[in-house]
C-alpha positions in Angstrom: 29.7 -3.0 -10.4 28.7 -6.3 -8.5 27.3 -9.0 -8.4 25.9 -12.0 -6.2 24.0 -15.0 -7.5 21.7 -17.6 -6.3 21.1 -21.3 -7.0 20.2 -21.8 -10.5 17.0 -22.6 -11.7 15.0 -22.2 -14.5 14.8 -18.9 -15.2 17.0 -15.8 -13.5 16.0 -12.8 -12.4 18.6 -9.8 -13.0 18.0 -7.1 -10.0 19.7 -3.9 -10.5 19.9 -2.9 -6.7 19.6 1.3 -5.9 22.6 3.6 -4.8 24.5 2.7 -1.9 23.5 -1.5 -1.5 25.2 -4.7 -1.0 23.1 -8.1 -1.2 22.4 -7.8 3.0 18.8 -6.3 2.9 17.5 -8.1 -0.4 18.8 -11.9 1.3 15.8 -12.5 3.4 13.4 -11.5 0.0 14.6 -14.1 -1.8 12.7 -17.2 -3.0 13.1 -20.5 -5.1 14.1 -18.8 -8.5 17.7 -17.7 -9.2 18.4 -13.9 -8.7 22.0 -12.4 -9.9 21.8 -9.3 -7.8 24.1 -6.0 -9.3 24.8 -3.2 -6.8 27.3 -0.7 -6.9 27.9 1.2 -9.6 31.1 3.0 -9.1 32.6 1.6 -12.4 29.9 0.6 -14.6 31.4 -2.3 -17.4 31.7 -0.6 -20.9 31.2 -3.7 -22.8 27.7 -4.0 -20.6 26.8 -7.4 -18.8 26.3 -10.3 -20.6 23.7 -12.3 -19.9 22.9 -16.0 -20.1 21.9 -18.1 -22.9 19.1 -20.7 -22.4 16.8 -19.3 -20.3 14.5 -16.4 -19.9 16.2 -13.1 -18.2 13.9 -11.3 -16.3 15.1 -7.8 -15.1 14.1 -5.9 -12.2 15.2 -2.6 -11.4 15.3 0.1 -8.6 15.7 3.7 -8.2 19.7 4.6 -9.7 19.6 0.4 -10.9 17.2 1.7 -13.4 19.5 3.9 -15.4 22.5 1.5 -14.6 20.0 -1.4 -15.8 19.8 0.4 -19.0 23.0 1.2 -19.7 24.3 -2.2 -19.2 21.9 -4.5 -20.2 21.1 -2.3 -23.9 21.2 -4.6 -26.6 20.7 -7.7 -24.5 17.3 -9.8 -24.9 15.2 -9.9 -22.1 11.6 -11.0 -21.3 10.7 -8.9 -19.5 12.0 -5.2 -17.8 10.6 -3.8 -14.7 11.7 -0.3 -12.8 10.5 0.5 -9.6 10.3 4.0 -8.4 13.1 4.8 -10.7 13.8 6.5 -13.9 15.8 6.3 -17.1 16.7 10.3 -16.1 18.0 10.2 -12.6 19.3 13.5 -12.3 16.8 15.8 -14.3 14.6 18.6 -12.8 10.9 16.8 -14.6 12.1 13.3 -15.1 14.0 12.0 -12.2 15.8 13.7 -9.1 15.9 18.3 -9.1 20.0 18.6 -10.1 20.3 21.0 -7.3 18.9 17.9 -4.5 21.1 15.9 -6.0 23.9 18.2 -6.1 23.0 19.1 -2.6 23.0 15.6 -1.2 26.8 14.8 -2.6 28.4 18.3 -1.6 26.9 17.5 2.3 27.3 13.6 2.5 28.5 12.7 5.9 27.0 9.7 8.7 24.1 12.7 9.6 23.5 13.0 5.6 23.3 9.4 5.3 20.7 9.0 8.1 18.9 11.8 7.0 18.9 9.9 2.8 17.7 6.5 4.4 15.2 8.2 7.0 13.1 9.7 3.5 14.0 6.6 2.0 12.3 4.8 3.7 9.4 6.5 4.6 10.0 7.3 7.9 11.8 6.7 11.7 10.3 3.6 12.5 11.0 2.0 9.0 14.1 2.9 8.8 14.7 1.2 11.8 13.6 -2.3 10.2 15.8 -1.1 7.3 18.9 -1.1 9.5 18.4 -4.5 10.8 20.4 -6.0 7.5 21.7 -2.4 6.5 24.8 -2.4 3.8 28.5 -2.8 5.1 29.6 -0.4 3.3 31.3 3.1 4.7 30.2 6.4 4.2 34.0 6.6 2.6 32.4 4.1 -0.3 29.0 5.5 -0.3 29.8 9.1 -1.3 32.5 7.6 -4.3 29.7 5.4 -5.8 27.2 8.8 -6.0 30.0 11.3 -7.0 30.8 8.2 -9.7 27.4 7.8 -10.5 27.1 11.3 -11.1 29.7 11.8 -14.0 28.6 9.0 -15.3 25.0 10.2 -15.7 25.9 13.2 -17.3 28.5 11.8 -19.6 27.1 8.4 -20.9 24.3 9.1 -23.6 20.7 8.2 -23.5 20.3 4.6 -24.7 16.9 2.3 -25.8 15.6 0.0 -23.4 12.3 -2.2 -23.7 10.4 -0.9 -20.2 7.5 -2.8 -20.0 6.4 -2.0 -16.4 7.0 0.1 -14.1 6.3 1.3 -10.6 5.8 4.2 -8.8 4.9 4.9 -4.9 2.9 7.2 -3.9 5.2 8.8 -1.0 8.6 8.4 -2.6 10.4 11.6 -1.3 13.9 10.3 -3.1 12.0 10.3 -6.9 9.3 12.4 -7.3 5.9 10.7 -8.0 5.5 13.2 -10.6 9.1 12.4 -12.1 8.6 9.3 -12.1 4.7 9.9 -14.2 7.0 12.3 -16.5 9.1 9.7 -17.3 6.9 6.6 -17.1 3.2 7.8 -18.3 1.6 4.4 -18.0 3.6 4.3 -14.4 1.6 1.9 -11.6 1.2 3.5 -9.0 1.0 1.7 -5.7 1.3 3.0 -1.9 4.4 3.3 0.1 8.0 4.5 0.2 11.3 4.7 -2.4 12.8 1.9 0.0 9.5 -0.9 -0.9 10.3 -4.2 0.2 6.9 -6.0 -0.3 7.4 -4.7 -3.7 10.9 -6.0 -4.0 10.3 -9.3 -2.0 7.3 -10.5 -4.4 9.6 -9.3 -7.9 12.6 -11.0 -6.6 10.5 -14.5 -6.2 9.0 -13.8 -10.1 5.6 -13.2 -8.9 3.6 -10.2 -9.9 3.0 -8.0 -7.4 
């Protein structure tokens, strides 16, 4: 797991990024409040993340950074949690992503797979496009060890309780099902667009309600 942080300010946003990020397409989103961004979740900390003293804790988290949000941040006090088009049960057949796509996805993970994972991430050719423009640096070496690590750790690690108290789900997310995500998250907001949603992420990561 990583992390990058901003300037400090009065309050900090915690955003757990999805699978296969660095900081690079979440930069340009950010605003004037401080944002300690966590990506990459090869080797998830098993005493969790500790969190500041002294100021609220705001966390934000997307697609896998929900169930890594979770896992770390259990026990911590925050004031407020926030999923996006994630669930606590990311490989499950009702609640998050169908074991055999999932499965599918790591057995066939190669440059092709990887367009073909950002191209319904996104939404779309022409978004994925814009994507690209401040895509990770990271190889398709690194990629496919952060999902075969998430994996095992999905499936080992137990269920733990985490204070949700929002959460959002688009309306054409082909990487968790809309209905996964309803299953998981009844009171779920549901909002237009893609799994990859950067208004969504851009207003979040400034502390503004979207």
């Amino acid at each position: 797991m990583q992390m990058f942080q901003g300037q400090a300010k009065d309050c900090l946003i915690v955003f757990f990024a999805g699978w296969g990020m660095d900081p690079r397409p979440f930069l340009p989103m950010l605003g004037a409040v401080d944002v300690l961004l966590v990506w990459d979740y090869t080797h998830l900390p098993e005493a969790g993340l500790a969190l500041p003293q002294g100021r609220p804790v705001h966390a934000v988290a997307w697609s896998m950074g929900v169930w890594a949000a979770q896992q770390v941040l259990a026990g911590q006090p925050v004031a407020s949690a926030t999923a996006v088009n994630g669930t606590p049960w990311p490989i499950d057949d009702e609640r998050g992503i169908p074991e055999a796509v999932f499965r599918g996805t790591l057995e066939g993970f190669s440059e092709a797979g990887l367009a073909r994972f950002r191209r319904r991430m996104c939404g779309g050719a022409a978004a994925m496009q814009d994507f690209l423009k401040a895509a990770p640096e990271r190889s398709v070496e690194d990629l496919r060890g952060e999902l075969a690590a998430l994996g095992a750790a999905i499936r080992a690690r137990p269920d733990v309780s985490f204070p949700w108290s929002r959460a959002i789900a688009c309306m054409g997310d082909r990487i968790f099902p809309l209905a996964a995500q309803q299953a998981a998250f009844p009171q779920a907001e549901i909002r237009p667009g893609a799994h990859w949603a950067p208004e969504i992420f851009r207003v979040l990561l400034r502390g503004e309600k979207p």
